[in-house]
N, C-alpha and C positions, 0 to 999 in steps of 0.2 A: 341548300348548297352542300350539305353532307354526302348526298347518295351521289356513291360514284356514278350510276344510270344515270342519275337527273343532270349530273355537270355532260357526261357525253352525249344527252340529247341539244343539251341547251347550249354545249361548243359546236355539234353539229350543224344546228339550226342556226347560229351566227356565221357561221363557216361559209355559208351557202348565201345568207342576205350578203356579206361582206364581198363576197364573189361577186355576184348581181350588181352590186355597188360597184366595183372596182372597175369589172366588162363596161359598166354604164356611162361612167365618166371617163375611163378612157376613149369610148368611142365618141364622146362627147367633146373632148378637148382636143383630137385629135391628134394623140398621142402615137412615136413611132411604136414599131413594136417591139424592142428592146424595151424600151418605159415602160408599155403597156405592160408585158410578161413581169416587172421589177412591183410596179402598182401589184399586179394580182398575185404575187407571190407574198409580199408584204399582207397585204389584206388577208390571205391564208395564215401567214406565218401568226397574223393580231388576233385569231380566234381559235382554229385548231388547236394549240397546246392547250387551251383551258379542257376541250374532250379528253386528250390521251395524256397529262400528264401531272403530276403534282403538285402540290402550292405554289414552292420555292421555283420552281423550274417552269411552267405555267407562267409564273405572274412577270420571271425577267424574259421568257421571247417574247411573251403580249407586249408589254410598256415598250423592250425596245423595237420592235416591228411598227408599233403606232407613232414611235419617237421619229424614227428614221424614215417612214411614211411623210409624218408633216415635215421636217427638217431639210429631207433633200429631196421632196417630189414635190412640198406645200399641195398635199393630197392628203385625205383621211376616208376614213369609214362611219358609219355611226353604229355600225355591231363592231366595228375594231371598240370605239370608246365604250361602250356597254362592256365588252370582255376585259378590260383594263380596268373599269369600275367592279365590277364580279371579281374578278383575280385578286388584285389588291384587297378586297374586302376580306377575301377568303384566304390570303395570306395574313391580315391582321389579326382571323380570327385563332389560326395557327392550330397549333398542337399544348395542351396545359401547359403551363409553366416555361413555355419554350421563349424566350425574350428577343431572342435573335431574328425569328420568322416576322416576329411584331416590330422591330427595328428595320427589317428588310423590306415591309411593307412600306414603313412611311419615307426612305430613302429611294424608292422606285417613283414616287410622284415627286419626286422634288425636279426631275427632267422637263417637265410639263413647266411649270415656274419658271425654271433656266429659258425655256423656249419663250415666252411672256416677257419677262424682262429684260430677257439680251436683245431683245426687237429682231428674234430667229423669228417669230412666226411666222406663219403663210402669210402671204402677201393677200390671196382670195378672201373675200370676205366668208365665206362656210367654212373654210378649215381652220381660219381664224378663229371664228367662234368655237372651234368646234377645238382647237388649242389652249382657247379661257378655259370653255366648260371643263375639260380636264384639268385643267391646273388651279380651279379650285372646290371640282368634287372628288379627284383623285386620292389629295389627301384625305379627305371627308370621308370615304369609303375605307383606308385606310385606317381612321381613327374609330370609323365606326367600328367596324371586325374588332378593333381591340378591347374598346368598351364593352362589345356583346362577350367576348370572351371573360373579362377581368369581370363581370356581374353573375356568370355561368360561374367561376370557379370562387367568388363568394360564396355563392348558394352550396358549392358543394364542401365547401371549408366550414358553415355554419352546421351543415346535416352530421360532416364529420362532430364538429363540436359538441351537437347536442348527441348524439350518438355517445361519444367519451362521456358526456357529463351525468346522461341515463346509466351508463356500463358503471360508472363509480359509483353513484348513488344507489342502483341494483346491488351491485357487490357489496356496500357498505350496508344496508338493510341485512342480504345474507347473514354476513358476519354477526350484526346484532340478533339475530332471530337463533341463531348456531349456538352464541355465548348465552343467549336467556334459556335456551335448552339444554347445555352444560349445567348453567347452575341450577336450574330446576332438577337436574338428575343427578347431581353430584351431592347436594345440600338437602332442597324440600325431601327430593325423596327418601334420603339418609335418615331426617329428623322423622317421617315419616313412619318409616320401615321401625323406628324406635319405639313410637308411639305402639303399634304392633305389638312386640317384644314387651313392653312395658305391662300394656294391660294383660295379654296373657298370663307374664308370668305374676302376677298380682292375683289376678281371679284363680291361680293354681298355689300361690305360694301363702296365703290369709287365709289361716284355719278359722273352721267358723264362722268364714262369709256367708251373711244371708244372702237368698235367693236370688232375691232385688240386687242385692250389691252385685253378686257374679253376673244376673244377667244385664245391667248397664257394662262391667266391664267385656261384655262379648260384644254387644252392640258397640264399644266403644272400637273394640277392634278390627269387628265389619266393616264399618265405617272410613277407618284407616285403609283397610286393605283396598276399598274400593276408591277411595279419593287418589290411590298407587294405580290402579286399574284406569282411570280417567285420566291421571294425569299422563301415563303414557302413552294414549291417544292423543293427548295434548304436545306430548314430544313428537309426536308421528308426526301431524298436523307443522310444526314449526318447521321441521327439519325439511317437509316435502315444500314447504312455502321457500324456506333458504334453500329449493333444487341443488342438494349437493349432488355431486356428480356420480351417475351411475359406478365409475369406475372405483370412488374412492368407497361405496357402500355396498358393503358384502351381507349374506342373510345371516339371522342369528343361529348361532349352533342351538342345536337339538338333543332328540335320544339318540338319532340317525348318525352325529356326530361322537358318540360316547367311546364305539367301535375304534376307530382313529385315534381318540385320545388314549385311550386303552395301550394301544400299539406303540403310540410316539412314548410313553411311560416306559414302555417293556424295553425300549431301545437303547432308550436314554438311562435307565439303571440296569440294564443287563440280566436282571433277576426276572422271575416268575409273575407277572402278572396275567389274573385270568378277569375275563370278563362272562359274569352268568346270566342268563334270561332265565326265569321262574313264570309260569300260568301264561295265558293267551295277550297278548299286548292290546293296549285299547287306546282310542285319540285323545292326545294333550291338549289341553289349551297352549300355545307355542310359548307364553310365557312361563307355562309347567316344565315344559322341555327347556327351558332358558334356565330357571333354577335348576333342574336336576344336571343337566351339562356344568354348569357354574360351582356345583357343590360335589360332583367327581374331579371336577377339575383344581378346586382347591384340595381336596383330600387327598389327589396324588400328588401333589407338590409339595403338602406339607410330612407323605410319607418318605420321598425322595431326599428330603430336607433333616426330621426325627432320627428318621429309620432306614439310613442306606444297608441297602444291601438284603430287604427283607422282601419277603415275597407278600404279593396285594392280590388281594380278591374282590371284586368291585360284581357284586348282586346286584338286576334289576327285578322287583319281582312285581304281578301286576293280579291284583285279587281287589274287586267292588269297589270298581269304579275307583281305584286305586294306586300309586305308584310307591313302592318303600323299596327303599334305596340305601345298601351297605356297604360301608369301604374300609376291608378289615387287611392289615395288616398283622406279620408276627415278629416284630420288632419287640424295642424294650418296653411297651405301653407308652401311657403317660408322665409327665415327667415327675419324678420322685420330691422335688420339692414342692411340689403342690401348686405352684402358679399358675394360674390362670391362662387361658391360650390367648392367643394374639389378635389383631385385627382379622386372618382369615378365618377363624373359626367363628369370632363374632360374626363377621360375613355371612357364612353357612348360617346360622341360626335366624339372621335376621332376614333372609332370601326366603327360607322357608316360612316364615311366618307370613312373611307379606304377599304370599298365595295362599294364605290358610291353610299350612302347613305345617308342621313341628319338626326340628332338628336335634339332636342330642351329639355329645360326644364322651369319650371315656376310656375307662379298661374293657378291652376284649375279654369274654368268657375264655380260661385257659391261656391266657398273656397275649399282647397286642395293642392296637390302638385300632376303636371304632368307629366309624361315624357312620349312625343311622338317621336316616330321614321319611317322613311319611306325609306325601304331597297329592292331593285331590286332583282327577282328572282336567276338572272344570273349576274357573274360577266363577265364585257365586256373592251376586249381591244382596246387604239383606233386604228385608220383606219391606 
């Protein structure tokens, strides 16, 4: 009853029995021709609209053409009553949500009723019947259309439902999978990267460790470095499972990015900074280029911060399978009371290590503040 085609084959195809009907009994009762012309127009008027025309407007010419048919001819059709059962149906079944189309259905058969009880009906016995059977499958058709409607927009109110209630559950998963990869990369790997640091500077700083002792602390350190190497496959993995949104994930900066930070440095203090490449460049592991990015980029912040106004030299230089990387200012050095640098220097030292790498900081040769680093091409697990 959806397809506009299929209502204007099947108004047509009533259009034309109802006609056939209409010719039949008028020429059968022997009606003048004024009547007859009134019958066959009627009978047109009780089918046609369902081909060419809309629910609401369809279902009130059908009912009152069929109404006024039996009322003042006591004449019907039985494709008129078929298109009044169609109509009404197809009115009940309405437009979603629309309460009035489904009100205007069941108020178009309550005619049929009036005609039954007010003792209006035909007097003939066929159009009599043919006045019950309307007046009490009229409604029936009517009720029906609403029922099929009001079960159709359950089904689609429940698809909504579970739809919202997967989208929250999805989203809430995200979220958990987002925050257990924050604190894995904020904490484990923090404590981690220490572990690192730790045995290093132990296996360098215990004179007279035997052999054995220095080599469990190097293994100790491999070890660490690669549980850092796995676990950030492990963030990779979480983060691609919480699909955050292309838009909001940019790639990580590089050497390719050094250039740029270089630039934005020179801008932002006004002063001198150069950036040097030294020997033939060779491929990083991208995490290699994450720490050395990570560790020019704290050393120009922490010179814009020391040492405004001094001019920065930021060396890459790239010899066996190698990256060593300086960032020298000529500012006032180090700071003269001797304290200790702060969480970003700590930073630098423990980036580098956790690529098996070493970091240093200090006095510049000839006054300044340095920071050298020397970071492996590739990161290696051990044996």
């Amino acid at each position: 009853m959806r397809s506009p085609r299929a209502l204007v084959v099947i108004g047509s195809s009533l259009a034309l029995v109802a006609f056939v009907e209409a010719v039949t009994r008028a020429g059968t009762s022997k009606l003048n021709v004024e009547t007859a012309l009134a019958v066959t127009a009627l009978a047109l008027g009780s089918t046609l609209p369902l081909a060419l025309l809309g629910p609401a407007a369809a279902a009130l010419l059908v009912c009152a053409a069929v109404v006024l048919s039996l009322a003042g001819f006591h004449m019907g059709t039985v494709a008129g009553a078929a298109a009044v059962l169609i109509a009404l149906y197809r009115l009940g079944r309405g437009l979603q949500h629309d309460g009035l189309l489904q009100i205007s259905a069941i108020a178009l058969s309550v005619p049929f009723l009036v005609l039954v009880f007010t003792g209006s009906s035909p007097s003939s016995s066929e159009a009599g019947a043919l006045t019950v059977l309307l007046a009490v499958l009229a409604p029936a058709a009517s009720l029906g259309g609403i029922a099929v409607q009001a079960r159709r927009e359950a089904r689609e109110n429940q698809a909504v439902s579970q739809v919202i209630a997967d989208t929250l559950v999805e989203n809430t998963t995200r979220g958990e999978r987002a925050r257990i990869a924050h604190e894995l990369h904020d904490v484990v790997a923090h404590h981690i990267s220490m572990v690192v640091v730790q045995a290093e500077a132990a296996r360098l700083a215990v004179p007279g460790l035997p052999a054995a002792g220095a080599e469990r602390l190097f293994a100790i350190g491999d070890t660490a470095r690669t549980a850092l190497v796995e676990m950030r496959r492990l963030l990779g993995v979480l983060r691609e499972s919480a699909q955050i949104d292309a838009a909001d994930r940019h790639p990580q900066p590089g050497l390719d990015d050094v250039a740029e930070l270089v630039d934005e440095a020179r801008e932002a203090s006004r002063v001198a900074t150069r950036l040097i490449f030294r020997g033939a460049p060779v491929p990083l592991d991208p995490s290699v280029e994450l720490v050395a990015y990570r560790i020019v980029q704290e050393a120009l912040t922490n010179a814009r911060r020391h040492a405004p106004g001094a001019a920065v030299d930021v060396e890459l230089s790239f010899a066996n399978a190698r990256l060593r990387l300086r960032v020298r200012d000529n500012g006032p050095g180090p700071d003269p009371t001797g304290l200790p640098g702060g969480h970003g220097v700590e930073g630098m030292l423990e980036r580098a290590a956790a690529v098996g790498g070493a970091a240093r900081t200090g006095p510049a040769p000839g006054g300044g503040y340095l920071v050298e680093a020397v970071l492996p091409a590739k990161l290696e697990a051990p044996a």
